[in-house]
N, CA, C and O of each residue as an XYZ file, in Angstrom:
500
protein
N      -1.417     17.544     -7.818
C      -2.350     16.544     -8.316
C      -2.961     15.789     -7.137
O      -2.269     15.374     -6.207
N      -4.224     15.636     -7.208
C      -4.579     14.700     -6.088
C      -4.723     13.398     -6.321
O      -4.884     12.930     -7.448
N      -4.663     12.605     -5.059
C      -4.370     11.521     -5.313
C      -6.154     10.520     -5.334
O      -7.171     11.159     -5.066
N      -6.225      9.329     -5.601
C      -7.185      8.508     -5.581
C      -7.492      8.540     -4.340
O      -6.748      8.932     -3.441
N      -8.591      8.133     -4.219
C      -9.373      7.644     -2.907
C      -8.861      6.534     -2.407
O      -9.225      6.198     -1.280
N      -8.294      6.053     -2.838
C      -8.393      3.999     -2.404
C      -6.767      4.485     -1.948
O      -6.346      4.112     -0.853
N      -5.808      5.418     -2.945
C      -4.342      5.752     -1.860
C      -4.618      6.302     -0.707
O      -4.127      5.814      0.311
N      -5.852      7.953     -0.610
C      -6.050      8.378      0.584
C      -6.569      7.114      1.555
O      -6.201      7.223      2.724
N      -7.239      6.125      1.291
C      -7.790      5.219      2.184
C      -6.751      4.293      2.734
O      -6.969      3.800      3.840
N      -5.583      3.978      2.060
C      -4.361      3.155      2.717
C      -3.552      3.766      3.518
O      -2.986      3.155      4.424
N      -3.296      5.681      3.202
C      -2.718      6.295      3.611
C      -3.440      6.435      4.730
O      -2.576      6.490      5.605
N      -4.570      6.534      5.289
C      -5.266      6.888      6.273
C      -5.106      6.114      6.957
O      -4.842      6.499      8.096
N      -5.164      4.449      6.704
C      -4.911      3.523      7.550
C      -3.769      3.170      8.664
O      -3.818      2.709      9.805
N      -2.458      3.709      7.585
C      -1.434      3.272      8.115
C      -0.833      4.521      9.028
O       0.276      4.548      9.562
N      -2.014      5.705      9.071
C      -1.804      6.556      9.751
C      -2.345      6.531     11.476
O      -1.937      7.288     12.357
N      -3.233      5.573     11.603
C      -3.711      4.921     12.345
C      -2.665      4.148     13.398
O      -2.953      3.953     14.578
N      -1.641      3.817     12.896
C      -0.896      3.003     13.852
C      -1.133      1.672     14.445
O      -0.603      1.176     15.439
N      -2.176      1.103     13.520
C      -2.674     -0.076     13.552
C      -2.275     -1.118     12.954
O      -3.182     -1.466     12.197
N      -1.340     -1.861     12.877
C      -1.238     -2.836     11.830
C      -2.420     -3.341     10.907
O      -2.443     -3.177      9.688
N      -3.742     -4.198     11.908
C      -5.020     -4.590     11.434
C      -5.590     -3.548     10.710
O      -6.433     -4.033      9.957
N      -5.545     -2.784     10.633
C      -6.591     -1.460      9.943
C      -5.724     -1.786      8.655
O      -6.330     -2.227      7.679
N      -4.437     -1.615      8.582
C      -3.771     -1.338      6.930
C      -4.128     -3.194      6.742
O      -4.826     -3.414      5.753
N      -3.935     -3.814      7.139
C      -3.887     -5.136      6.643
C      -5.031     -5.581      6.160
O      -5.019     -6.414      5.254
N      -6.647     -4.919      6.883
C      -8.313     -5.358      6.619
C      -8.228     -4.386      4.978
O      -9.009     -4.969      4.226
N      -7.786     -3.561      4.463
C      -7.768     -3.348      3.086
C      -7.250     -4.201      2.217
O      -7.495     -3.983      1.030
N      -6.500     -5.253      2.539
C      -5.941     -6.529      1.289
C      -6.807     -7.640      1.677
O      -7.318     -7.944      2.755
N      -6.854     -8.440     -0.096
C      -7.806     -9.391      0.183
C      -6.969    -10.611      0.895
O      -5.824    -10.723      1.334
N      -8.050    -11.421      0.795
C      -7.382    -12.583      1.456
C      -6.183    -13.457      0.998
O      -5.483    -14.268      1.603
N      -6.191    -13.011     -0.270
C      -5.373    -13.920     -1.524
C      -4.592    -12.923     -2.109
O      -4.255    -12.897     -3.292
N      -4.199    -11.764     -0.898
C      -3.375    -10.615     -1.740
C      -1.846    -11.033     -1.677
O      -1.535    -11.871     -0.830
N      -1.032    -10.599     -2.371
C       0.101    -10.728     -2.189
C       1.248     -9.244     -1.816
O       1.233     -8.526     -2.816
N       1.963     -8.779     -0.962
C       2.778     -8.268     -0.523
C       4.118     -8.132     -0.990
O       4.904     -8.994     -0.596
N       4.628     -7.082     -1.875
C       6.275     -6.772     -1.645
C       6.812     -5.492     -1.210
O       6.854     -4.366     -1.706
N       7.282     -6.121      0.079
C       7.067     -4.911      0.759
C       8.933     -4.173      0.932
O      10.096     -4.577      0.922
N       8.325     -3.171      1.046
C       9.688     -1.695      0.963
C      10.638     -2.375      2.193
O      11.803     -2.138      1.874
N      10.617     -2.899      3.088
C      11.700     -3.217      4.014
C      11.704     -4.504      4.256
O      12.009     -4.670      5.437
N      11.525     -5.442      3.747
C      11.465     -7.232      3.921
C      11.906     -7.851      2.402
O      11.656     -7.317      1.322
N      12.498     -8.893      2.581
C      13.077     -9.553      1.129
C      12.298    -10.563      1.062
O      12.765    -11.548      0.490
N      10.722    -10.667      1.674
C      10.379    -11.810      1.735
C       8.879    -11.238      0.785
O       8.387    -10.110      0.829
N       8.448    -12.320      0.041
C       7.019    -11.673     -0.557
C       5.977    -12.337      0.298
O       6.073    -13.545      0.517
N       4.674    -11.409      0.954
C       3.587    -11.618      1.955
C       2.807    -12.347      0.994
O       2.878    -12.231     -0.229
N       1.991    -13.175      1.712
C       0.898    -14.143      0.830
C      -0.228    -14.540      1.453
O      -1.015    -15.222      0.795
N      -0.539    -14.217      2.794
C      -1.358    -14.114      3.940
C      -1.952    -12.895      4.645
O      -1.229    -11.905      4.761
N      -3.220    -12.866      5.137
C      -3.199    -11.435      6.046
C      -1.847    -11.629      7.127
O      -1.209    -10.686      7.595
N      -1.643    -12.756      7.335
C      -0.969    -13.019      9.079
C       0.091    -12.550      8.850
O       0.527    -11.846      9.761
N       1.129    -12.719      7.392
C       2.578    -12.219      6.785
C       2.215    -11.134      7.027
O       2.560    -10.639      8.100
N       1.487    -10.473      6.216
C       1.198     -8.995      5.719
C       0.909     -8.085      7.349
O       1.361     -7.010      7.745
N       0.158     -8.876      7.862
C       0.014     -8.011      9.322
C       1.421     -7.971     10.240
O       1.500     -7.122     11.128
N       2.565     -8.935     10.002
C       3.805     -9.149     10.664
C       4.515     -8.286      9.972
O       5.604     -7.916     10.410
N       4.161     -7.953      9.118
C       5.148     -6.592      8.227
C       4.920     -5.714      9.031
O       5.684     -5.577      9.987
N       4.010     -5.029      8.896
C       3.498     -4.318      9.374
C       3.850     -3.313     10.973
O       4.362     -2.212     11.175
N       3.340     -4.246     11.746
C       3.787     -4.560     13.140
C       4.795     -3.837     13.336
O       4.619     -2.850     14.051
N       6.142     -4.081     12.782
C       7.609     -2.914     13.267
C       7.420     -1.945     12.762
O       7.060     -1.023     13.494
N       7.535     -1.733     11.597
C       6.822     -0.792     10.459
C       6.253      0.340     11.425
O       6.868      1.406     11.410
N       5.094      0.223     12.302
C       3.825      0.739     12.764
C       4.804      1.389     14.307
O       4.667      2.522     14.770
N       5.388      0.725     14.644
C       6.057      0.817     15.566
C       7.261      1.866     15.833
O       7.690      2.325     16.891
N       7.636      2.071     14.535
C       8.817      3.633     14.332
C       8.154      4.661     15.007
O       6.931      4.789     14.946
N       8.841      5.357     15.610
C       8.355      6.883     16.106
C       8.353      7.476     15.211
O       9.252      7.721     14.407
N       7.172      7.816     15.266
C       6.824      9.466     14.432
C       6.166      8.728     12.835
O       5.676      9.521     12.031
N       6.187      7.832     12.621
C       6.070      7.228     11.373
C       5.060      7.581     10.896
O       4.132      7.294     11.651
N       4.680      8.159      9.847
C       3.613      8.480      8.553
C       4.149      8.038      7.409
O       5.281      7.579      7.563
N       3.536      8.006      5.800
C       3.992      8.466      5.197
C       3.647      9.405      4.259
O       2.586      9.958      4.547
N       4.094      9.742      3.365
C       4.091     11.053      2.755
C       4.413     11.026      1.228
O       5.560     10.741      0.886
N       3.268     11.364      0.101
C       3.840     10.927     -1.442
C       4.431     12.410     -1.891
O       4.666     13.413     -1.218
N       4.589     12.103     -3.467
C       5.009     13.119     -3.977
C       5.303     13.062     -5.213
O       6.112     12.134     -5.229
N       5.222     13.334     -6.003
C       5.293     13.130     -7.470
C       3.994     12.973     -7.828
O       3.097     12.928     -6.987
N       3.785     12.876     -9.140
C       2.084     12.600     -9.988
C       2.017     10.966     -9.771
O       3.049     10.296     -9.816
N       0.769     10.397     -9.539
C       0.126      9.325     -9.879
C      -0.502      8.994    -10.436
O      -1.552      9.635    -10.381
N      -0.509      7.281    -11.854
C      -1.068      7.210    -12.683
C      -2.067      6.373    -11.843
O      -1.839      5.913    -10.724
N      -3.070      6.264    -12.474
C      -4.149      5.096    -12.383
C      -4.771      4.348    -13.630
O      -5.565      5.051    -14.255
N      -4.645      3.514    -13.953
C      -5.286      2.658    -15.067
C      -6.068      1.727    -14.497
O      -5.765      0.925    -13.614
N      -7.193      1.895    -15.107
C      -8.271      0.991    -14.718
C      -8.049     -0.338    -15.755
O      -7.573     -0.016    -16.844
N      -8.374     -2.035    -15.539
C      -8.467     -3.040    -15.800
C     -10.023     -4.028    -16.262
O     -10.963     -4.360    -15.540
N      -9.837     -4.226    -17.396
C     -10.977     -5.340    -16.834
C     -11.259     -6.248    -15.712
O     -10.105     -6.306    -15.288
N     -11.684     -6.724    -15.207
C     -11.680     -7.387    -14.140
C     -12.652     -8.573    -14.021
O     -13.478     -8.325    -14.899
N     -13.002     -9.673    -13.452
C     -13.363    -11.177    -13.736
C     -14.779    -10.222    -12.809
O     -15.801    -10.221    -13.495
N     -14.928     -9.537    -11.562
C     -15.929     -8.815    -10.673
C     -16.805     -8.032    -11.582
O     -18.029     -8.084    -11.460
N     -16.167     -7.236    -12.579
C     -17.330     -6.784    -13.666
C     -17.354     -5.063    -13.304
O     -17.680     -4.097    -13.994
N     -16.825     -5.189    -11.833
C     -16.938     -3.891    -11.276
C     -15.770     -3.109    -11.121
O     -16.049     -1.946    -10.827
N     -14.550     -3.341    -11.218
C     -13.623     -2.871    -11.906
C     -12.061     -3.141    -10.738
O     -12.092     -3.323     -9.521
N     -11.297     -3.102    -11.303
C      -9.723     -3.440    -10.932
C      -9.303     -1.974    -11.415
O      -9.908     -1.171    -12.125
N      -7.848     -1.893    -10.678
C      -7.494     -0.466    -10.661
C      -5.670     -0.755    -10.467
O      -5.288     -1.579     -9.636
N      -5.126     -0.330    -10.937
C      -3.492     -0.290    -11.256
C      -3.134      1.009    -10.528
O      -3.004      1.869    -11.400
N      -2.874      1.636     -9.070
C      -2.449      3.118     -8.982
C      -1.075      2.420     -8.687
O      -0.784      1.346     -8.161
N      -0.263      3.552     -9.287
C       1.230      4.210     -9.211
C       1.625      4.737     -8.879
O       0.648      5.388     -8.510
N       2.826      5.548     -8.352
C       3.224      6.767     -7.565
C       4.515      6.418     -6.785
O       5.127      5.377     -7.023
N       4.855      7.170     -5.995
C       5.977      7.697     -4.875
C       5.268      8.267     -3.452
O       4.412      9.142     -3.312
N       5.897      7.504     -2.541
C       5.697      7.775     -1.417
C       7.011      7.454     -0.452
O       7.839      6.593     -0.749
N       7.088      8.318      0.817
C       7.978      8.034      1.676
C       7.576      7.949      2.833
O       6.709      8.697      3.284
N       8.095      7.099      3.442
C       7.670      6.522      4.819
C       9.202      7.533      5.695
O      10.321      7.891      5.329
N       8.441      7.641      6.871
C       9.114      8.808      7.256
C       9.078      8.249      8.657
O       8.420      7.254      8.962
N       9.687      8.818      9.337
C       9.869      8.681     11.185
C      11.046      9.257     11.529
O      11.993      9.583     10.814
N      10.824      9.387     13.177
C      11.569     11.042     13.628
C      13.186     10.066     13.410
O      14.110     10.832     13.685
N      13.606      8.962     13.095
C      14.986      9.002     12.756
C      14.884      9.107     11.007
O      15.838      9.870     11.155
N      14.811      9.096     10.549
C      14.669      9.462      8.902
C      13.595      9.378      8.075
O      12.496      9.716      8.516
N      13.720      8.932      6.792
C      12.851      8.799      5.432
C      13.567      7.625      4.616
O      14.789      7.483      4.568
N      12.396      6.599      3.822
C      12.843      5.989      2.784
C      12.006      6.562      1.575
O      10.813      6.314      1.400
N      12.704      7.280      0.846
C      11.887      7.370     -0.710
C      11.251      5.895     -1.149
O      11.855      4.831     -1.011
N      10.086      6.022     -1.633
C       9.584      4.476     -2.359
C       9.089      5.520     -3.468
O       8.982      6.731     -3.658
N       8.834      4.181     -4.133
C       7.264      3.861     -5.413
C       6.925      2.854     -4.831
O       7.539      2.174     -4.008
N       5.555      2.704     -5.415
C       4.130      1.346     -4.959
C       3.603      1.604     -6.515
O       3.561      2.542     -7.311
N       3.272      0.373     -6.472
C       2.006      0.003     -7.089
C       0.475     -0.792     -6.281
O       0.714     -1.618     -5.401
N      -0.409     -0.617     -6.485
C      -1.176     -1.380     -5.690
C      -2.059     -1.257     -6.937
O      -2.264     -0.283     -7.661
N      -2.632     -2.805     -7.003
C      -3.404     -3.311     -7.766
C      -4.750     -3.419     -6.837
O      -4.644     -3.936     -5.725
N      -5.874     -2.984     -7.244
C      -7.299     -2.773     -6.303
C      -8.266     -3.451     -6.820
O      -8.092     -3.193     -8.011
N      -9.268     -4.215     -6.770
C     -10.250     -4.805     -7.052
C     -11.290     -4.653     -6.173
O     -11.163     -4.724     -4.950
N     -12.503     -4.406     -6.862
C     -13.838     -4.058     -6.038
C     -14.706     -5.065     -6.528
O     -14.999     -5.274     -7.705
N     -15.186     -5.822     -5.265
C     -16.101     -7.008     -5.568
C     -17.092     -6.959     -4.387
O     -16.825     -7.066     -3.190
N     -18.245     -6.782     -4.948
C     -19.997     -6.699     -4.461
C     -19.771     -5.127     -3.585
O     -20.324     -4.911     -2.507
N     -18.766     -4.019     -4.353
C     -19.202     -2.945     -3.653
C     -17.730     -2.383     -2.995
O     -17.237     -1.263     -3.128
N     -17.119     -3.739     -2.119
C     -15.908     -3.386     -1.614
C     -14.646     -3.420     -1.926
O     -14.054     -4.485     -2.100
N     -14.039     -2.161     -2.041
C     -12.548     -2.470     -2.561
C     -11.571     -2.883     -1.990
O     -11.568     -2.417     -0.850
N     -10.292     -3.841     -2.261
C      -9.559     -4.323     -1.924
C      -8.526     -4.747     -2.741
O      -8.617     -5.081     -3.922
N      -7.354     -4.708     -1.912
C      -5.885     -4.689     -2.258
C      -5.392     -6.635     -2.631
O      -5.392     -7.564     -1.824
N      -5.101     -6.653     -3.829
C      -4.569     -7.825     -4.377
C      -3.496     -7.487     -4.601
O      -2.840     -8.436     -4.171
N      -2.868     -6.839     -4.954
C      -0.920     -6.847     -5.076
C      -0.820     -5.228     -4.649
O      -1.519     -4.238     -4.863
N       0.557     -5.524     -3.855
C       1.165     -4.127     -3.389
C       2.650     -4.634     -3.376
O       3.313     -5.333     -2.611
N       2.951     -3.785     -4.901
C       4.465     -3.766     -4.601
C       5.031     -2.464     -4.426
O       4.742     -1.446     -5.056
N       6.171     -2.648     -3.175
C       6.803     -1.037     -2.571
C       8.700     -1.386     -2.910
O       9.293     -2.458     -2.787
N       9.074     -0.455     -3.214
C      10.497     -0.478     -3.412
C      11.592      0.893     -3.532
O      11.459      1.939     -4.167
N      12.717      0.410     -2.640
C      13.146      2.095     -2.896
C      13.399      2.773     -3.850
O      14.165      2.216     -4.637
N      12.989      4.037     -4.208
C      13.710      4.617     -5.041
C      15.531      4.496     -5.150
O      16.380      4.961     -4.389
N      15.682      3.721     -6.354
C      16.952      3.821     -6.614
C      17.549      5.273     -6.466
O      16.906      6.296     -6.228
N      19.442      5.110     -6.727
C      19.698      6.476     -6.523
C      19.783      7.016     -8.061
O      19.736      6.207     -8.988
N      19.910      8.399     -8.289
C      19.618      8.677     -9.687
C      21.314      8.425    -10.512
O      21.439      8.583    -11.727
């Protein structure tokens, strides 16, 4: 199954090795729960400090797998909000964490952007 554009576009980012590149996709007022911090982001400046070590693993990509839903939202923009779902694993040459995400997307005057991203490990079965 392929995935959305707006996952290939986060995935691309954080393939980058940039902190700023994955962080310029959330809005300003996005909020963060992120797969390795117990803390919830509420700032670009949090969200870019996540990031930062994160970006910093050797070898680090990540990598999904399973089907992803997408449900589209009404939205206050008119132009539409977006709910994607899925599994992904963040990977680097010392291991892998299985996740799921959700990322909630909103497109306003054209550009899309990230208002909630929650990441968490896959429990064990």
């Amino acid at each position: 199954m392929a995935l959305h554009p707006l996952t290939e576009r986060w995935l691309a980012a954080v393939s980058t090795g940039e902190p700023a590149t994955v962080t310029s996709l959330y809005a300003p007022n996005a909020v963060l729960l992120p797969t390795l911090a117990a803390d919830i982001r509420t700032s670009h400046e949090a969200i870019e400090r996540y990031f930062v070590p994160l970006m910093q693993k050797p070898g680090i990509h990540v990598t999904t797998w399973g089907e992803e839903r997408v449900q589209r939202l009404d939205s206050p923009s008119q132009e539409g909000s977006l709910v994607i779902s899925g599994n992904y694993s963040f990977v680097w040459d010392e291991g892998d964490l299985p996740s799921r995400y959700t990322f909630v997307w909103d497109v306003v005057n054209g550009r899309a952007q990230i208002l909630t991203h929650h990441s968490s490990v896959v429990p064990p079965a």
